[in-house]
C-alpha positions as CSV (number, residue, x, y, z in Angstrom):
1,X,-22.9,35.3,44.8
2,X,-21.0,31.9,44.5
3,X,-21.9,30.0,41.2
4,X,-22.7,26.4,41.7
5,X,-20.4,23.7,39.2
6,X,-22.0,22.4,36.5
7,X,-22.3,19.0,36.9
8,X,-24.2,15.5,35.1
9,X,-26.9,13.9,36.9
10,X,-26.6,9.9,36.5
11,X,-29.1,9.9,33.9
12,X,-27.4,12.7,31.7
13,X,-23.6,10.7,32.7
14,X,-25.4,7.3,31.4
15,X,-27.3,9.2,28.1
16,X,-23.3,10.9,26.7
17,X,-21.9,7.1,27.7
18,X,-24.2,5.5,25.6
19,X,-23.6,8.0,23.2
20,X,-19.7,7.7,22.9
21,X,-19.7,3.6,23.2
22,X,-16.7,2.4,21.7
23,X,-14.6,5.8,21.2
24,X,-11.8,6.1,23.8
25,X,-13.5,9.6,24.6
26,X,-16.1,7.0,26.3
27,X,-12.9,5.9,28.0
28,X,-11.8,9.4,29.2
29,X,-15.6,10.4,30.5
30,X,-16.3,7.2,32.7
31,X,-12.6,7.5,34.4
32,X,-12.7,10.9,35.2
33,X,-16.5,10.9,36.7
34,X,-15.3,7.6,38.6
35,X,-12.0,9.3,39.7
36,X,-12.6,13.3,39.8
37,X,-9.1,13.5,37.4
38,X,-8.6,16.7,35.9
39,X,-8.1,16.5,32.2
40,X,-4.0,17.2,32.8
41,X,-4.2,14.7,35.2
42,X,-5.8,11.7,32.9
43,X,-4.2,12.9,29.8
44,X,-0.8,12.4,31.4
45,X,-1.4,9.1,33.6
46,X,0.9,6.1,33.1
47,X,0.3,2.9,33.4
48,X,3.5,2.7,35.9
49,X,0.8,4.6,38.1
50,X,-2.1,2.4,37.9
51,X,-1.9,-0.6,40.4
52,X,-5.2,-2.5,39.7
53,X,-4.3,-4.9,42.4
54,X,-4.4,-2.5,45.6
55,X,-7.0,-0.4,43.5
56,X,-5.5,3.0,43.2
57,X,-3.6,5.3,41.0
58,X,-1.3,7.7,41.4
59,X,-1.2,11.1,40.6
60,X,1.8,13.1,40.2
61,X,3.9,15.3,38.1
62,X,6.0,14.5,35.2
63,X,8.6,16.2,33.0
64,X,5.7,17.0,31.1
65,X,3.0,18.0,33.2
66,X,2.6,19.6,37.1
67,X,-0.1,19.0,38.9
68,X,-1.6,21.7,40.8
69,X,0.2,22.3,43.5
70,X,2.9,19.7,42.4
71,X,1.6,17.7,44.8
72,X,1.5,13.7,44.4
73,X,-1.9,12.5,45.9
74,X,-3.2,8.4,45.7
75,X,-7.1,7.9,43.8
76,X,-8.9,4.8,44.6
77,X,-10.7,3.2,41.9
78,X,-14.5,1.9,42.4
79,X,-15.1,-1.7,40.5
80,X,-16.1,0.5,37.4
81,X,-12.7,2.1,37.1
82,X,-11.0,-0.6,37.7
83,X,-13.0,-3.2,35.5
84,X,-12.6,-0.1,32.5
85,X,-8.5,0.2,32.9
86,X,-8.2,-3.9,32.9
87,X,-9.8,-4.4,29.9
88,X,-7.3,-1.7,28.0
89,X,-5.0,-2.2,26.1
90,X,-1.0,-1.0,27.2
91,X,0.1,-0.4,23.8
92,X,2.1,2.5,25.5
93,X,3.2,4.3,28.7
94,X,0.1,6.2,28.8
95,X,-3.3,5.2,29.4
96,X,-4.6,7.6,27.1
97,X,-2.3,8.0,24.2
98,X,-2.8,10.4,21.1
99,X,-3.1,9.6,17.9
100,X,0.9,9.4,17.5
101,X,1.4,7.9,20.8
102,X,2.4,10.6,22.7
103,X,0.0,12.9,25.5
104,X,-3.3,13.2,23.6
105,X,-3.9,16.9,23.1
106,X,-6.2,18.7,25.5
107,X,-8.4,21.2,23.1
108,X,-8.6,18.5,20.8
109,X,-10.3,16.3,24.1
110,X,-12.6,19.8,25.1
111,X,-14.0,19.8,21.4
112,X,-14.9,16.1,21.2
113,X,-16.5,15.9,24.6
114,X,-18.5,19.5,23.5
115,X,-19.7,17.7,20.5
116,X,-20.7,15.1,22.2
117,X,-22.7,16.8,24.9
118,X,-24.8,19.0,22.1
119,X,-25.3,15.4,20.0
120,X,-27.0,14.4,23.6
121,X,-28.7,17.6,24.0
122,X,-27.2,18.0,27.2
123,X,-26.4,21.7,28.6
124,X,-24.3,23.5,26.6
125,X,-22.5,24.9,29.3
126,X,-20.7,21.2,30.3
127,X,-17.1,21.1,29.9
128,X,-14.9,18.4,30.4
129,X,-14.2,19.8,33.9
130,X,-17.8,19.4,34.6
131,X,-17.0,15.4,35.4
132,X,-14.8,16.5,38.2
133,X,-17.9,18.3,39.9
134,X,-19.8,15.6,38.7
135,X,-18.0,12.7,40.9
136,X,-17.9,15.5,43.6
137,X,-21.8,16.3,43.5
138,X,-22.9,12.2,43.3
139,X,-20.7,11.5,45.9
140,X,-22.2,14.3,48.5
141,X,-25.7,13.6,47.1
142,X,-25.0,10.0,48.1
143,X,-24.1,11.0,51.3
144,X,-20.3,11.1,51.3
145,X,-19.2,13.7,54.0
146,X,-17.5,16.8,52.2
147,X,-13.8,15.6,54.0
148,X,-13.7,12.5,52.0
149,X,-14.8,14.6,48.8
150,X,-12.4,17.1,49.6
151,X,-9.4,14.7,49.8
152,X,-10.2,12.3,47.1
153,X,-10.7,15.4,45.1
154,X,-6.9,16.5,46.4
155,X,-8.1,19.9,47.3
156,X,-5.9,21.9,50.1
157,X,-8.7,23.3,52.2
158,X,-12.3,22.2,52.9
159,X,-13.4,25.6,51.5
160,X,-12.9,24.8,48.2
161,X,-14.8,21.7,48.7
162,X,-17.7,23.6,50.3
163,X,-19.4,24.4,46.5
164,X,-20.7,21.5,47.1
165,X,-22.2,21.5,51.0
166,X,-25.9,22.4,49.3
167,X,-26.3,19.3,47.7
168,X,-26.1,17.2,51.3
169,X,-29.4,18.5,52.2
170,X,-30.6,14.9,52.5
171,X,-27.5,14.1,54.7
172,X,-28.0,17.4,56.7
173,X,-31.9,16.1,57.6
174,X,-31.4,12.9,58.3
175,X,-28.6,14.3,60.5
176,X,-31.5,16.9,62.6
177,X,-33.7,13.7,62.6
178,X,-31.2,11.9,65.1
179,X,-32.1,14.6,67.6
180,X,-34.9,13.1,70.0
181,X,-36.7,15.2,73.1
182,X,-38.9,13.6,75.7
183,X,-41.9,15.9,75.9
């Protein structure tokens, strides 16, 4: 039996930004639900791969960090992600810095954003990897066929995609609905 991703509804996404308002862990959670970055994949972004003006980043490896796959694979932003990396500041190559400038450390980021979920009383389950299936599962629940979730989510093959078929039910009936007969 195939386990379904955790993932936020709007309301429990809106409930842990409210809660983290003015931390740059509020930063971290509203790019990643708007972009579907994994955590190695925002803790590691440069500013050098931002371009606000065509609205997209890029995502590739670094002497520090592979993506999976070592692939390089372009993100468009939505008007929140964009509006959230123009008002930060650049005070380094990284977007998200640690403490001592350098790639801000990933069990460090898991703990916070745990803390933060149980402060919300949110599922205690969520991990940081549950905004990925987050911006997967609002974007099928809005209607956005599986192919463009699938390749804004960089994954190889629609089957790794199709966790989230069951939440275009809505899609799927309004798709049967087309389907007139004269009687």
């Amino acid at each position: 039996v195939e386990k379904l991703p955790l993932f936020l509804t709007k309301e429990d996404l809106a409930k842990l930004l409210a809660h983290t308002k003015g931390d740059q862990l509020h930063d971290l959670i509203l790019l990643a639900a708007m972009t579907g970055l994994r955590k190695g994949e925002l803790l590691n972004l440069s500013w050098n791969d931002v371009d606000l003006l065509r609205g997209i980043l890029i995502v590739r490896s670094s002497v520090s960090y592979r993506t999976k796959a070592g692939k390089i694979r372009s993100v468009p932003l939505n008007a929140t992600a964009r509006q959230l990396l123009g008002n930060m500041s650049r005070t380094t190559d990284l977007v998200f810095p640690g403490d001592r400038g350098g790639p801000y450390n990933h069990d460090f980021l898991s703990r916070r954003f745990k803390k933060a979920v149980l402060k919300c009383g949110l599922d205690k389950r969520l991990h940081f990897h549950s905004l990925r299936h987050t911006f997967a599962s609002l974007l099928v629940q809005d209607g956005v066929p599986l192919y463009h979730v699938q390749r804004l989510l960089g994954h190889s093959s629609a089957r790794v995609t199709e966790i989230y078929a069951h939440l275009g039910h809505a899609e799927l009936s309004g798709s049967v609905e087309r389907l007139t007969l004269a009687r």
